[in-house]
N, C-alpha and C positions, 0 to 999 in steps of 0.2 A: 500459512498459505495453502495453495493446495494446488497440484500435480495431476490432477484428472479432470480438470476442468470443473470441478466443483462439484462433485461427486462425494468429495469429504473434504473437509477443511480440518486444518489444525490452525488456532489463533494462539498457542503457546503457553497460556495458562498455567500451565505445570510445570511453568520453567522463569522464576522472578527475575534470574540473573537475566536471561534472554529479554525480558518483558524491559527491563530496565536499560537497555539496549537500545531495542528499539523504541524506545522514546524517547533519547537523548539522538537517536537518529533521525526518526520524526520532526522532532522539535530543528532539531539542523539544518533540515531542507525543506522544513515551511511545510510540511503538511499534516492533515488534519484526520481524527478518531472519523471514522466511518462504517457503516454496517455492511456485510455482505452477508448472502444467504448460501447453503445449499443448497443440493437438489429436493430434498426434505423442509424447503424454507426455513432449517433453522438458523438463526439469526448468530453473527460472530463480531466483534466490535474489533477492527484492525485499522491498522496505520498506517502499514505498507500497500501496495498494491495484493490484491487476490493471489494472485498465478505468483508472486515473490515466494518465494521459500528458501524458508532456514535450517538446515539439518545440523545435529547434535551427534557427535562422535567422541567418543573415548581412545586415546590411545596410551596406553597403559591408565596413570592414575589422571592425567592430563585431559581434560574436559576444550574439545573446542566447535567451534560452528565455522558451515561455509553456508554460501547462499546459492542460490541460481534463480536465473530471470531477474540479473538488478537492473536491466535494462528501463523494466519497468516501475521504479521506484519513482520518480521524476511525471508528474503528473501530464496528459497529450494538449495538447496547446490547437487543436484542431480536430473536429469533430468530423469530419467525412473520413479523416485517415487515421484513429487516435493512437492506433499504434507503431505509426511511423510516426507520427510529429507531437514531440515533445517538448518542453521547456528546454532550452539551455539551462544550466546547472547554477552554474552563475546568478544568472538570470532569476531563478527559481526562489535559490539561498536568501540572494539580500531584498530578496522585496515580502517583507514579512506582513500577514495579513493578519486579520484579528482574530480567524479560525485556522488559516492554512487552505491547502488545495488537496481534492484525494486526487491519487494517484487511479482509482477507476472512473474519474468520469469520463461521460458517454459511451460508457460500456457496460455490457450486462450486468458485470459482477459490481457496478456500482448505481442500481434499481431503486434499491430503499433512498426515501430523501435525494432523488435524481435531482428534483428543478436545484436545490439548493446549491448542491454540487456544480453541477452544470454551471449553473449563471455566475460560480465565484471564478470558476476558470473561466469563462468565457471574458468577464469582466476584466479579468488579469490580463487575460490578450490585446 
């Protein structure tokens, strides 16, 4: 994810255990592989929402991760406010689509392949 508003992204690549993670979390809450850019347009294929981040820590031999911004996991269920109004979780979970929902549509960091995005959540509302 990325912490500067997208200035740099990290999509975790370097890290399989993490990768394998988040896609059995992905796949949990119904949402779907999408592209976000940086400021350099270069192109990162995530699952989570942008602004979601996951940090990797060591303490001693012990390897663990937290996150910050899950708020944003759970894709906006309303386009004039998308980040106040989300799915219910519940909600979200059991209603399994044939792609999933990204967690950026109708927002910037979700540009590439927008109409797609857009009309599966809109559809779901």
């Amino acid at each position: 994810g990325t912490c500067n508003g997208g200035r740099s992204i990290c999509d975790g690549r370097d890290d399989k255990e993490l990768l394998d993670f988040i896609d059995i979390l992905a796949d949990e809450l119904n949402l779907c592989e999408h592209i976000v850019r940086d400021i350099n347009r270069e192109p990162y294929n995530m699952k989570l929402a942008a602004d979601v981040e996951i940090h990797r820590v060591f303490e001693g031999s012990q390897k663990m991760y937290y996150g910050l911004d899950l708020g944003r996991l759970i894709p906006p269920n309303n386009e004039e406010f998308p980040l106040l109004h989300i799915f219910r979780t519940e909600y979200h979970k059991n209603r399994k689509s044939d792609h999933g929902l990204s967690s950026d549509a109708f927002l910037g960091f979700g540009s590439h392949n927008r109409r797609f995005h857009n009309e599966n959540v809109r559809f779901a509302i």
